[in-house]
Each structure stands twice: as C-alpha cells, then as structure tokens.
N, C-alpha and C positions, 0 to 999 in steps of 0.2 A: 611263956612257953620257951624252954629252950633248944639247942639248935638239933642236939638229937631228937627230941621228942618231934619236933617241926618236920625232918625230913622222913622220919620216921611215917608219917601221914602224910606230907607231900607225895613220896613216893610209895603208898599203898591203896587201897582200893580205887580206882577211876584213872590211875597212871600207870602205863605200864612203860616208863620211859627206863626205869632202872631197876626190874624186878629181883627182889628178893633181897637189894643193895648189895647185891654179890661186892667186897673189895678186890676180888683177883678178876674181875669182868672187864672189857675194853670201855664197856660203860663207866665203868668208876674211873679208867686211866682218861676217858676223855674228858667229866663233869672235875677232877680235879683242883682244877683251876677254877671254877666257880662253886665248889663250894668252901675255897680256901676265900672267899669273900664272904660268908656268913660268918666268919668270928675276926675277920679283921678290922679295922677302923677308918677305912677311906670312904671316897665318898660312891664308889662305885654303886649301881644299883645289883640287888641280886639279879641274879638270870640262872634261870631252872628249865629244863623241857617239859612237857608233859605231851606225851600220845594217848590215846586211846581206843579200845581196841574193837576193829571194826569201823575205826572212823581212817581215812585215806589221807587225812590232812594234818598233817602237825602244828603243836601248839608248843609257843615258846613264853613262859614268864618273865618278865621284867618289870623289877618290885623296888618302887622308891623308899630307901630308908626311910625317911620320912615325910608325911603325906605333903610340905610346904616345899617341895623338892621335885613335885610331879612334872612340873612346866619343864624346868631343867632335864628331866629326863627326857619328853617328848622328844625337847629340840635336838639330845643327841641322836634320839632314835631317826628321828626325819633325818639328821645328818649323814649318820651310818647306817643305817638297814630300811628305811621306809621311802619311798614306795619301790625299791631297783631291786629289792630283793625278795620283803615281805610285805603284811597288810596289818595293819589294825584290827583286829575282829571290831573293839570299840576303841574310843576313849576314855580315860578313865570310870571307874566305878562298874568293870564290866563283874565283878566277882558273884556267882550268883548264892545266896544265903539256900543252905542245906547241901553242896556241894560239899564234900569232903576234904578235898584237896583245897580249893578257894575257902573254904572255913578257915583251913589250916594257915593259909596264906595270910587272911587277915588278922587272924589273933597274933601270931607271930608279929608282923609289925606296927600293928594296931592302926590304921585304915586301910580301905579298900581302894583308891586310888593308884589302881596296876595296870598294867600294859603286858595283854595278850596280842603275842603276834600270830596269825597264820602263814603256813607256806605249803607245798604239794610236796612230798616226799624228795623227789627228784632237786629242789632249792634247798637240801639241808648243807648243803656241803659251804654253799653259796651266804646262806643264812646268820650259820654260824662264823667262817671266815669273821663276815662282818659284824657279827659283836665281838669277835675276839680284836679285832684292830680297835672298835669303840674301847672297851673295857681298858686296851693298854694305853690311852690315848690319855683317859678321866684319870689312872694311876698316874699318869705321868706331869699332870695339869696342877700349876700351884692349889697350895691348901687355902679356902676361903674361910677367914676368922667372921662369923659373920655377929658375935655378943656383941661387940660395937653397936651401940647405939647414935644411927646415923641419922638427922633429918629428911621428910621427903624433899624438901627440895634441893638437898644437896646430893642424894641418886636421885633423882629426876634429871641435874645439871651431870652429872657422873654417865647417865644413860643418854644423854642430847650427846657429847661429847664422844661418851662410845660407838655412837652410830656412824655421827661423821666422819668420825676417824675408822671406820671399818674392822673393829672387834667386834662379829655377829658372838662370842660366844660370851663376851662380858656385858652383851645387851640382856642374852637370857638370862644368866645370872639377875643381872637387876629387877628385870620384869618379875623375878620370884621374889626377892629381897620385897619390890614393893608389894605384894599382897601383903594385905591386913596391916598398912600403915595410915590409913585412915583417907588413903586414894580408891575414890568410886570404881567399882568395876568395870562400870562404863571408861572413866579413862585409862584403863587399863589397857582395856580394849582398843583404843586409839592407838595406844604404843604399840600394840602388837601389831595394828595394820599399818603403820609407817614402819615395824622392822620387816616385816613380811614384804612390802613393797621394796621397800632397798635393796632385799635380797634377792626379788626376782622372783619371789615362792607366790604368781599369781594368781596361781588352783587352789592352793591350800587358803589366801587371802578371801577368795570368797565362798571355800568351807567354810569358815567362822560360823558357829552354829547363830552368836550374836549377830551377827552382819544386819539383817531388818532392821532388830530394835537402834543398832548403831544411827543407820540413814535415817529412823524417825526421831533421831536427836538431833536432824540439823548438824549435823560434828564443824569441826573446825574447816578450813580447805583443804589442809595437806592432805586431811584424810579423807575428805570427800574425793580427791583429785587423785589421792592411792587407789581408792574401789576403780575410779572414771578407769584410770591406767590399767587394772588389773581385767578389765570388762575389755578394754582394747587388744589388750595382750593374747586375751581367751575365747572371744567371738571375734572380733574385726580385721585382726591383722593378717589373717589370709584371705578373706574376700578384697579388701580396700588392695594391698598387695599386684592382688590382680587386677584390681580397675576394674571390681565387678560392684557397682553400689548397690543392686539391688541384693544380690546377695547380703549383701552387711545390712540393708535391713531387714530381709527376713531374718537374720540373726539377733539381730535386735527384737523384734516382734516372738520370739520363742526366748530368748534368756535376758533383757536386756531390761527388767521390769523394775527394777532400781536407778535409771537414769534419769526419770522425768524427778526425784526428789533431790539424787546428788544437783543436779542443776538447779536448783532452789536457794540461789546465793550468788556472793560477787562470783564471775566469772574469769576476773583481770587476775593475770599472775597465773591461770593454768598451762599447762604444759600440752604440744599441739597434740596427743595425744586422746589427753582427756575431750578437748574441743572438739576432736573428728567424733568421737563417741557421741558427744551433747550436737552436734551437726544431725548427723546421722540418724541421732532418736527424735529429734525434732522435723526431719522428714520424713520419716516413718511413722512417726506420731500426727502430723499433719499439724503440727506445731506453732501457730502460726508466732506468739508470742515469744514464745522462746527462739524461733528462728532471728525475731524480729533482735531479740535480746542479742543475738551474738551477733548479728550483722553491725550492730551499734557500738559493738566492741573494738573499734577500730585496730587496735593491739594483735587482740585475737583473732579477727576478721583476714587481720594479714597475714599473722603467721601461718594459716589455714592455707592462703591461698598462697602462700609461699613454697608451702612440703604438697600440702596437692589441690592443686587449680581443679583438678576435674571435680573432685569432692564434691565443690560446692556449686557447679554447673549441674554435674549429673544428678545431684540431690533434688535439685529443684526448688520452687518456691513453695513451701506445704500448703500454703494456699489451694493450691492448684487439687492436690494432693485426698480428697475429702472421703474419698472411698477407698482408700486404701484400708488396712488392718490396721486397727488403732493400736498403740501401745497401750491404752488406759484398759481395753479389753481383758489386760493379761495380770493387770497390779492385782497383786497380793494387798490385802491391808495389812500396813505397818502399825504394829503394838506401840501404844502411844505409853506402855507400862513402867518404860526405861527413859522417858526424855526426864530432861535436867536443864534447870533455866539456866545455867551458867555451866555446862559441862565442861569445859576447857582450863575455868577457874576454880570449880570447887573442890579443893584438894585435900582439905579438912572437915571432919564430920560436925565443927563446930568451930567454924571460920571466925579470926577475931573480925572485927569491920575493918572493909578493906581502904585504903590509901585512894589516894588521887589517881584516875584510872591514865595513864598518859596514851597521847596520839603521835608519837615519832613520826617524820616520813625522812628519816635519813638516822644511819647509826650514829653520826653525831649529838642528833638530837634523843635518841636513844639513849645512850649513854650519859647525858646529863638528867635524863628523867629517874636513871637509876642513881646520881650524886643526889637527887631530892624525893630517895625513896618512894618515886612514884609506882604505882602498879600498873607493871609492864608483863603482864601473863599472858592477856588478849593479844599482844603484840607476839608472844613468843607462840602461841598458840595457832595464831593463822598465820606463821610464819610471813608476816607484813615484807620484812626485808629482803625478800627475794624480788620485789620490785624495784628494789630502792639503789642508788648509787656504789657502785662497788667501795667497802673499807679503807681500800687503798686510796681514795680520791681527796680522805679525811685525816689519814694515817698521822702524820704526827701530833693534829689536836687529840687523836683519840687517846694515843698513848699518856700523851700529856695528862687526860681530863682520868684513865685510869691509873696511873702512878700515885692521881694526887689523893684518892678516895681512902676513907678510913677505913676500919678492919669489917665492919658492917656494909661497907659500900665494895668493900672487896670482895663480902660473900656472894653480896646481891647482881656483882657484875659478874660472876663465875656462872652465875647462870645463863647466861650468852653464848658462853664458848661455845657451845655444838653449835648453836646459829653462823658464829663467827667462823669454824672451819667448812663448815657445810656451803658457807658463801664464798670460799677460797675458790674452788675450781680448777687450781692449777695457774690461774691466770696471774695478771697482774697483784704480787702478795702486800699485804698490807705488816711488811714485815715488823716494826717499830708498837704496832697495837701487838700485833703474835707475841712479843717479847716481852708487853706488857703483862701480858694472861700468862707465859714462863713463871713472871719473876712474881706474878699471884700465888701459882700454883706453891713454887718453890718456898715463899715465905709462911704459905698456910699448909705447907705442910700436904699437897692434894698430891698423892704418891701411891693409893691407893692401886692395885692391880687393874682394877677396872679403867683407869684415869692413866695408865702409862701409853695404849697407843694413841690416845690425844694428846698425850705430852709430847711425842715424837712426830707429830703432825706439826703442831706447832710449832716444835724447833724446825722442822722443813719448811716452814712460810716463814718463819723468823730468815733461816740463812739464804734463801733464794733469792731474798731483797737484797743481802750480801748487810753486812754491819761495819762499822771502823775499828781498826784493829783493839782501841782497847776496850767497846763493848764488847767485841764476839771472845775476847780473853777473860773478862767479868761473865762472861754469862755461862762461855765452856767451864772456867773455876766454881763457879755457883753449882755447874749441873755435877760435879765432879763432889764436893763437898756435901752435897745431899744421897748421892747413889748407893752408900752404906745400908739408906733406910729403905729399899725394895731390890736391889741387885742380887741376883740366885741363878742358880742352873735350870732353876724354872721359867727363869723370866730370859734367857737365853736368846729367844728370836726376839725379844724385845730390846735388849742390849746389842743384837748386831743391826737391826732395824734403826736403832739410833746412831751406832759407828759409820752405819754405808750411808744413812742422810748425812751427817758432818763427812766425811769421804766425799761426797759427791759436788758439794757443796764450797763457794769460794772461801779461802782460805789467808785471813790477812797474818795472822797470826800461827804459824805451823807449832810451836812449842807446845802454846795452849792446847791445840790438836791433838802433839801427840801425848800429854801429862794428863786430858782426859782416856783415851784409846788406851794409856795403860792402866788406870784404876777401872774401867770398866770392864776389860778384857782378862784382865791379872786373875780377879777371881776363876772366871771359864776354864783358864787354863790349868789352873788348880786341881779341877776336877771333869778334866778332857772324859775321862773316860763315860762319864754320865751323857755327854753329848751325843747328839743323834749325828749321823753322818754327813748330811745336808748341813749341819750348823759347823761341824768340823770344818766342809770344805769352804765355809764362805768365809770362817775367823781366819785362813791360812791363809784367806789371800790378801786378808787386811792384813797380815800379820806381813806378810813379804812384799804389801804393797807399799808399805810405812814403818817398815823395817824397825818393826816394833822388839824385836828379840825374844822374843815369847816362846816359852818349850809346849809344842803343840803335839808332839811326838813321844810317847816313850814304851819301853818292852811290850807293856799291855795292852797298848794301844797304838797300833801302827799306823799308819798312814790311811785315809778311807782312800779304798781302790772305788773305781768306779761298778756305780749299780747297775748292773744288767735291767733292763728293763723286762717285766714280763713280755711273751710272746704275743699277748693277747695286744700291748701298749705298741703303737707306733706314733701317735700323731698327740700330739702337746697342744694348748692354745695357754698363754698366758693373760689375764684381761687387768689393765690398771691404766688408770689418766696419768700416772707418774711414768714416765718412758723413760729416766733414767732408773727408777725400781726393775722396770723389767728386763733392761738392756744389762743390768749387774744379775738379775737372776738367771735368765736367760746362759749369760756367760758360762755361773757356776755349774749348773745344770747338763753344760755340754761336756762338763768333766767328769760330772755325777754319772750321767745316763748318754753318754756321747750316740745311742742306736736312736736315740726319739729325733725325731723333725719336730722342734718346737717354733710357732706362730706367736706375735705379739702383737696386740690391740689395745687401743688408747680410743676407741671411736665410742664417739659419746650419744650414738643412736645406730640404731641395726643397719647394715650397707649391708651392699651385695657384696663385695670380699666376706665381711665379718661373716656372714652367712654359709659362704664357702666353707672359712675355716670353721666355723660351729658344727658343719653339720659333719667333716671330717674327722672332729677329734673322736679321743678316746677316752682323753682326761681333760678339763678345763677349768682351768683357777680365777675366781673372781677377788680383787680389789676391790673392795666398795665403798671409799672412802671417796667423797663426792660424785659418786655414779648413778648416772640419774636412772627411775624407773626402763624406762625403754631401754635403755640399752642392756640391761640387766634380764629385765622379762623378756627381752629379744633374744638373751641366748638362753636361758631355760627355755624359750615354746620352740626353739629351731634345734636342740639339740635331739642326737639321736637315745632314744631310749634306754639303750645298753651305756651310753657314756653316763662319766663320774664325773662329776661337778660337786667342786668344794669351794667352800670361800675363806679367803686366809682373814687370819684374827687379825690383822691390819693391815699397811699398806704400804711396808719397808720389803725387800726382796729378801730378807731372811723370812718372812711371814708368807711370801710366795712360793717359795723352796720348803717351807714346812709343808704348807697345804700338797707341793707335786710329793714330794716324798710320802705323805702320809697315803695320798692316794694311789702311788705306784704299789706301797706297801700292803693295802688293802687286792689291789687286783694280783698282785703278787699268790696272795694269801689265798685268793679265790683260785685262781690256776694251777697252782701248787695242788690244791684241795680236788680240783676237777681231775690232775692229773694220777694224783692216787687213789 
C-alpha cells in the first residue's frame, strides 16, 4: 500500500482527526511534521491521531516500522509520554481485524504490533508536546547498523556492560537486537527485570504480564532479589517507613503472594531490602521455617537488624503467630509451563556440550577459570561476585592474568566487564584490571555505540587509581588512535563525558592530555552548529579550561546565552554516585539555566534529605551507573506525580546536562503549548 493510498484510509471513515485532508486546514499545518515521517528513512516510529466521533477521548497511533522494533518503541514511549501524560489502551497487538482504519494500519506496515495511546481532550496539548520532543530526540540519536551479524554472547557482554555503565537507552536497543537470537524468552525476560530494577521502573517491573511464569522458574538471585525490591518499593516502604509492621503485613497478605517462591533459594548476598520483604512475609505467613532460614543467615540477620532493629522484634516469632492470615491463602498457582532446567544457561536452542562448570569464590579465581575456558555463566548469572572481595584487593594479578590471555580468552573475559563495573562502586578502583578490559576493548576493536559509555566508565576506574606517567600517555595515545572509528556529532555527550572524566582526573602527563582533548574535540568544533546548547556550554569550558584554542564561536552560531527555564521549572535534583560528574554539571547548568535551585545526591539508599529534595523537584536526573535498586525505586515511589524524571544514557555530566536539557525542553514545550 502506498503512502497516499494508507492515509487516504487512515484518515476516512471511523477518523475524523483530519477530515476531508483539507491541505489549507490547521490540521494539515499541525500533522506536518509527521507525515513528513511516512516517506523518510529514520528510525522514528509513525505517529498519527485518530478521534472519533462521539467518543470524548482521543486516540493517538504510534506505529513501529518494523514489527522487531516494538520493545524500542515502548521504552521511548514509557520514556516520553507514558504514564505523565497518556495511557496505553493495550500493548501491543491492540489493532482490531475489520476496523477500517486499524486494517489500514496493518497492511501499510505489515504487522499489528502498534501502540494506541489514550488521553481526555483537555491532555492534547500536553500529549503531543511530548511526542514532539520524543520524535526530535530518535532524529537526532545515532543511526543503528544493525546487518552485523553479531554473537549472543557478545550483546549479552555489550548489554551487562551497558547497564552498569548507565546507557538505559542502549540497553533497549539490545534487549531487541536479542529477540530471535536463539535466547529463550524466558531469559529475556530476566534482562528486562534487572533493567527495569536499575532504573527504578518498580510498577511497571511487576506489570510484566510474565512475572508468575518467571518466579516458577526458580530465576537466578539478581532477579529474584529485583521482584523482592520492587515488592518493597510498592507495598512496604510506607508502612515499615512509619514503624507500622502490622500494616506491611496486611500488605503483604493482599499483594505479596510472590514472596513465599522468590525466597526459595540462597538468601546470602540480598540486599536489606529484599530481606525486610522475606522478614515480613514469613511473619505474616506464620513462617516458621523460613523465619528460621533468615535468622540463620547471620550476614543477613544483621544487616536487618542493623537499618531496622524494630523489624524484627515487632514481627515476632511466626511461631507465635498461627491464626493470623496466611499468605498461602492468597497464592495464585504458578504455571509450571515456562520453567527451564538451566534457565540462566540455556542460551542456545541447540547448546554444544558445555565446558567444566567452574566455582570462583574470588575474581581471581574467576578469571583463571575463564584462561581454562571453564563455564562461568552460573557465576555470571547469580551474580556470585557481589559477595566476594572487592577487584581491587587482586588488581595487579588480575591485569596480569588478563593481558596474558589469547584472542579467545580475550573474548571470553569481555564478558565480565558489566560484572567488573557494576562491582566498582565508586570505591576503592581496581584501576590496572580497568585498563586491562581498555586495552581488550581497543585491540578487538569493541567500539560499538552500545559499548562507548562502558568504555568511559572504565577509563574513569582506570584514572581514579591515577597511572604512571608513561602508561596514562600509552593509553591516552591508544584512545586517541582508535576515535576516528565511532567519534560523530552524535556521539557528542559521549566525547565530552570522556574529556570531563580525563579533566577531572590526575594528570601525570598534560601533553598527552591535551593531544587527545584536541582530536576528540577538533571534530565537534567542526560542526558547532549541529550541537545542542548544553554540549556547547560544557566544550567551552574545557575549551578555556585547557586552553585548547578551539573556534567554538562563529556568525551562525553565537555564543549559547543562557536558557530561561520554563515557569513551570524551579527545583533541579541531580542523582549520581560520581560527585565530581555532578559538581561539573551542576557548574555548567548554573550558566545554562542560572533561575533553577539545583540539589545533588550521591546517597546510595533513600534518606530523609533525599526525600526532601525528591519530593520538591520538578525535574530529576538519574545516573545509574552502579545505583543500586533502592535508591533508585526510592526516588520514583517519593517523587511527585507531575515531576519529570529522566535517566541520562550514562554517567559523565555531559550525559547529565543532556538528560536536564532535554527535560527542561520537553516542559518548555508543554507551557508554551498550555500558554497558547
């Protein structure tokens, strides 16, 4: 069908969003711009109105080119317009067959995998805004070559790596790339509840329509210990809050009928979060065994009674406990239709026989099981190494033990890296292994888009260890020699994300310093005017901080004046465990938008300041580049309604000033729109 014929029927009988297609109508001057996306070639999705007439509610289409593409849409949509503005009638597959207009829809892109939004007349203004900032946002986002034919386990280590390093948007990306790579849906479904947990999306985490069949597979810990969190986050944390127990388990006892199966496994290594949940359902459940289980957990036993003593006084002994409401009263049967006896491993629909299964209990010993290609999947699966001795404690055998590994033990140890940054912290860095995984990256060529904010993660735990002058000059010439193959005006907050980490960072060698800042920066200035304002004002100050000589300035482009904040914007919060990311963003930002009071957080669990400011902002930027659940779910369930919460694509302060920018720009858009 083509594009006349398509609209031609999209907009006739059952739409009366553009009748008659008048061209001189306000309606033609407004659709415009999206229907100048039905004959272009980006990746934008279409977006089309339809009303009806007699119905009080409008309806908005948003139509994935193609149907392998649907996930990536979602996540923009949840990004940009879902739930602050509109709703989902469904999930995909809502188009209904003998609809005119939905007919037309599918034949045009050949599946039905679309996204109807709803909204009340009065949210149109609102609605739109915000797909018009999405739409300019996907125009403006590097182009994804995706005919490569890549293996899964090299996006699997591409998506571990994008996580920890905090690119939510190159996680989605990959979570599409892997469908129909010969990874079970079921673990598919895993990555999606460990990316949904990181980000703090705890309501949506347990929408998952999967969710049951998940918990009757046993899943690995992270992900049983994501639901535990997301269940804390969404029932507990205002009862427990107040020192009310009983309340949290009548809360339990009405939503909590998933916690007697996540608790069905080791318990060592959860987070005190998930423990107050499995506490709490085991005295509400009159528990006695399970109570018995976590009392015996000395670990966990303590850190319980460490965040809250009363917890486990007021809970009681479930012993005691025998007429209470049972939890087992309320279980749903779990569909036994989806378990997988190796779900964590089976990554292949026709696995060769697998390797020596290894048992690490230290990355040292990890990393040798991967020189004797042992199969370390169950290790990386239950994430083992969150118990285990910080990298740094091992740091130069490790480097050592990976420098020396062949091209096949290079590949096989790339898949660590997300474990490896994710086990950073901020803390003590394990800089000498970091620079092992660099000088991985850089010789195999792992330069991919997806793979650049873990590469700038890395070099930030690489330079915080500090280096001796003639490595950090071998490593800055190395990163300098490779940047020809991914350096763009698209990859922009990625290039200053990596100049403000070496900026910030000790400096044995300044040359080196400034002979990369000029090849990485030379291009941007090249073509100033493609730059967003936010990235302008932060190259200008590396440019006058490091007196780089760089023409940032010319006729067309003058100098960015600072951005008025909308009227609607007064209160900032920026959130990152990097406090010198935020304290350079922060900076810039007071020159950007000097009317905003912006707040900065590094607190790695919900306080009562953080609380404060959460519940004051207007706009709020997450980092999420080793951010652990709670603190994350703590500012999604405290924020207020009407605020904008975005999460920058990593965890450099040019990637923080994107994110405020982008969202100032959005409420901008909305106010503007409210105002005429």
């Amino acid at each position: 069908m083509d594009v006349e014929t398509f609209l031609g029927r999209f907009f006739g009988p059952g739409n009366a969003a553009w009748q008659g297609r008048d061209a001189r109508s306000p309606a033609a001057a407004f659709l415009a711009d999206y229907l100048a996306l039905l004959t272009d070639d980006s990746d934008v999705p279409y977006i089309l109105p339809r009303n009806e007439s007699g119905n009080p509610r409008k309806h908005v289409y948003v139509i994935p080119r193609l149907g392998r593409h649907a996930t990536t849409v979602r996540e923009w949509l949840t990004a940009f317009v879902v739930p602050s503005h509109a709703a989902f009638v469904s999930r995909p597959e809502v188009l209904r067959a003998g609809d005119p207009v939905d007919d037309a829809v599918a034949v045009f892109v050949g599946h039905r995998k679309v996204y109807v939004l709803e909204h009340p007349q009065d949210s149109s203004r609102d609605v739109w805004a915000a797909l018009a900032r999405m739409r300019r946002t996907i125009k403006q986002r590097p182009t994804s070559y995706w005919s490569e034919l890549v293996p899964v386990g090299r996006l699997l280590a591409e998506f571990d790596l994008a996580m920890a390093a905090g690119d939510h948007r190159a996680t989605a990306e990959l979570l599409t790339r892997l469908e129909g790579t010969g990874l079970s849906g079921m673990n598919l479904t895993y990555l999606a509840i460990k990316r949904l947990a990181r980000l703090g999306n705890h309501g949506e985490l347990l929408r998952l329509p999967a969710l049951r069949d998940v918990v009757a597979t046993r899943p690995p810990a992270p992900v049983r210990e994501a639901i535990l969190d997301a269940i804390h986050s969404t029932v507990l944390a205002g009862p427990l809050a107040d020192g009310d127990t009983d309340a949290a388990r009548q809360a339990l006892v009405l939503r909590g009928d998933l916690v007697p199966a996540l608790a069905d496994g080791p318990l060592a290594g959860f987070g005190v979060e998930a423990l107050a949940v499995i506490a709490v359902a085991a005295s509400a459940n009159a528990d006695v065994a399970l109570w018995d289980r976590l009392r015996n957990e000395d670990v966990a036993w303590r850190q319980l009674a460490a965040v809250w003593p009363d917890l486990l006084t007021s809970a009681g002994d479930p012993a005691s406990a025998g007429d209470r409401h049972s939890l087992t009263a309320t279980l749903l049967p779990l569909s036994p239709a989806t378990m997988e006896a190796f779900p964590a491993e089976d990554l292949e629909d026709s696995p060769p026989p697998r390797p020596i299964a290894a048992r690490p209990e230290s990355w040292l010993e990890l990393v040798r099981a991967i020189a004797m290609a042992e199969d370390i999947s169950a290790v990386i699966a239950e994430a083992a190494w969150r118990s285990w001795s910080p990298a740094a404690t091992s740091d130069a055998a490790l480097a050592d033990l990976l420098n020396s590994l062949d091209n096949d033990g290079a590949e096989r140890a790339w898949t660590i890296v997300g474990a490896f940054v994710d086990s950073d912290g901020y803390g003590q860095p394990a800089s000498h292994t970091a620079q092992a995984f660099l000088t991985n990256a850089l010789s195999h060529n792992r330069l991919r888009s997806s793979d650049m904010a873990g590469i700038v993660a890395l070099l930030e735990i690489t330079l915080r260890g500090g280096l001796p002058a003639a490595e950090y000059r071998t490593l800055l010439d190395d990163l300098g020699a490779e940047s020809d193959r991914w350096i763009s005006v698209n990859q922009a907050s990625v290039v200053l994300d990596m100049c403000d980490v070496i900026a910030r960072a000790p400096s044995p060698d300044k040359e080196a310093r400034l002979r990369l800042f000029q090849l990485l920066l030379a291009p941007l200035a090249l073509q100033l005017s493609r730059l967003e304002a936010d990235q302008l004002a932060l190259a200008c100050l590396l440019n006058d901080e490091f007196d780089l000589g760089l023409a940032w300035i010319s006729p067309a482009s003058p100098p960015p004046n600072p951005t008025p904040a909308p009227t609607s914007v007064r209160e900032v919060l920026l959130y990152s465990l990097d406090e010198g990311a935020l304290r350079r963003a922060s900076s810039v930002l007071a020159g950007l938008a000097p009317t905003l009071n912006v707040q900065l957080s590094s607190d790695h669990v919900g306080s009562r300041q953080l609380k404060q400011w959460v519940q004051r902002a207007d706009i709020i930027i997450m980092a999420t580049r080793c951010a652990t659940h709670a603190a994350t779910g703590f500012i999604r369930s405290t924020a207020r309604s009407e605020a904008t919460i975005r999460e920058a694509e990593g965890a450099g302060s040019a990637s923080l000033l994107r994110a405020v920018s982008s969202a100032l720009d959005e409420r901008g858009a909305i106010a503007a729109s409210i105002a005429s």
